[in-house]
C-alpha distance (Angstrom), angle and dihedral (degrees) to the residues before:
residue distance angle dihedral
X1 . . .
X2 3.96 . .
X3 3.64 121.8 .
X4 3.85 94.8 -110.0
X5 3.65 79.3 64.7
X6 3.71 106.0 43.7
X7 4.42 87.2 42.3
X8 3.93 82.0 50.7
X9 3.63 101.9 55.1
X10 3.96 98.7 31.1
X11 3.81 92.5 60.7
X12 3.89 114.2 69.0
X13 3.66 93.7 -173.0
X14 3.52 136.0 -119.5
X15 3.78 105.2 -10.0
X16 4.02 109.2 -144.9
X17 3.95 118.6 -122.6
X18 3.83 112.4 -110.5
X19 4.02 97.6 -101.1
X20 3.63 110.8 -117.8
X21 3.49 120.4 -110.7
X22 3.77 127.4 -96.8
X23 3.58 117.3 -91.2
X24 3.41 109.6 -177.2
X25 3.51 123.8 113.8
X26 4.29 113.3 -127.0
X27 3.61 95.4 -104.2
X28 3.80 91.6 59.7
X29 3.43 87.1 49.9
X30 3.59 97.7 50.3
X31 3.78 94.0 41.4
X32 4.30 85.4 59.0
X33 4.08 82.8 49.7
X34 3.60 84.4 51.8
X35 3.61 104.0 45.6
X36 4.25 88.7 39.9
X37 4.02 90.2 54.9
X38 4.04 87.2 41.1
X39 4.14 82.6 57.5
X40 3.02 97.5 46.9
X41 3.96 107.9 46.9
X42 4.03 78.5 48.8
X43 4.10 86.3 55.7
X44 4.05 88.5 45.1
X45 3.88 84.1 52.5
X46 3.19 99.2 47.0
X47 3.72 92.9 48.1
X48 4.11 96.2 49.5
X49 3.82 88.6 52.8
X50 3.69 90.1 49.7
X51 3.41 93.0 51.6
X52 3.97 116.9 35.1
X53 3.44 117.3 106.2
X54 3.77 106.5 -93.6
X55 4.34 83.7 54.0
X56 3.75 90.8 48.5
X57 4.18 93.8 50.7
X58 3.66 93.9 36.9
X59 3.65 88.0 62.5
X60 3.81 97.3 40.5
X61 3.80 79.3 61.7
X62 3.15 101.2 50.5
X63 3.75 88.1 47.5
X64 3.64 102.3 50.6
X65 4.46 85.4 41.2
X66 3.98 80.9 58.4
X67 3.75 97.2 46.8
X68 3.95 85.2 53.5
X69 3.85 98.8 43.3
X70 3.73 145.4 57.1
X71 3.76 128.9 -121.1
X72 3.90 84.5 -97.1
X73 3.73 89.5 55.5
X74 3.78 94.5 -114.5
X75 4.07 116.1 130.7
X76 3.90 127.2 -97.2
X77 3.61 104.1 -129.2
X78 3.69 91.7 -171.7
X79 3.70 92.2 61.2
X80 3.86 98.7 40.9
X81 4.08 89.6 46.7
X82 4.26 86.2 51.6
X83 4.50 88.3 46.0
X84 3.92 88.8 44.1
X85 4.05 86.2 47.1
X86 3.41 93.3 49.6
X87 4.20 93.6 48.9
X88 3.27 87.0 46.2
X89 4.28 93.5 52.2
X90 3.69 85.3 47.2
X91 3.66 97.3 52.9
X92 4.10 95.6 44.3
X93 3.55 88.4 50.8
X94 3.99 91.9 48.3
X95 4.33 90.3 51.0
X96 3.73 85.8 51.9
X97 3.22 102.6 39.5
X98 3.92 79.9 60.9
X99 3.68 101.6 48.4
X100 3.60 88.7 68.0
């Protein structure tokens, strides 16, 4: 056998450290259980009022009002002449979509 070989299979690797035991008593370990499930019905909160439906259109608004304004607050003609365009487009193709 080479030595690559021999150095290879004579060395198991890192060997882990036994873990130390745990030393803390139940009620610290029920207070972190505690505090853990405390965190997390606040996260599950959190979440539901993030995400009912009055959240979820309240920030659509907010979104579409920032597509159509500045950071000043003042409107973007450009982009309300292209989204009043584009209704418009969609409603002329609609009526003669019809007359046929």
């Amino acid at each position: 056998m080479s030595d690559a070989t021999t150095n290879a299979t004579a060395d198991p690797g890192p060997t882990k450290a036994a873990e130390p035991a745990d030393t803390r008593s139940v009620e610290e370990l029920q207070a972190e259980v505690e505090a853990a499930r405390d965190d997390l019905v606040a996260s599950i909160s959190e979440l539901k009022a993030q995400t009912s439906p009055k959240a979820l259109v309240d920030r659509g608004g907010r979104t579409v009002t920032g597509f159509f304004t500045d950071e000043f607050g003042g409107i973007r003609p450009e982009r309300v002449a292209i989204a009043g365009a584009v209704v418009l487009g969609v409603i002329v193709i609609g009526i003669l979509r019809r007359r046929r």
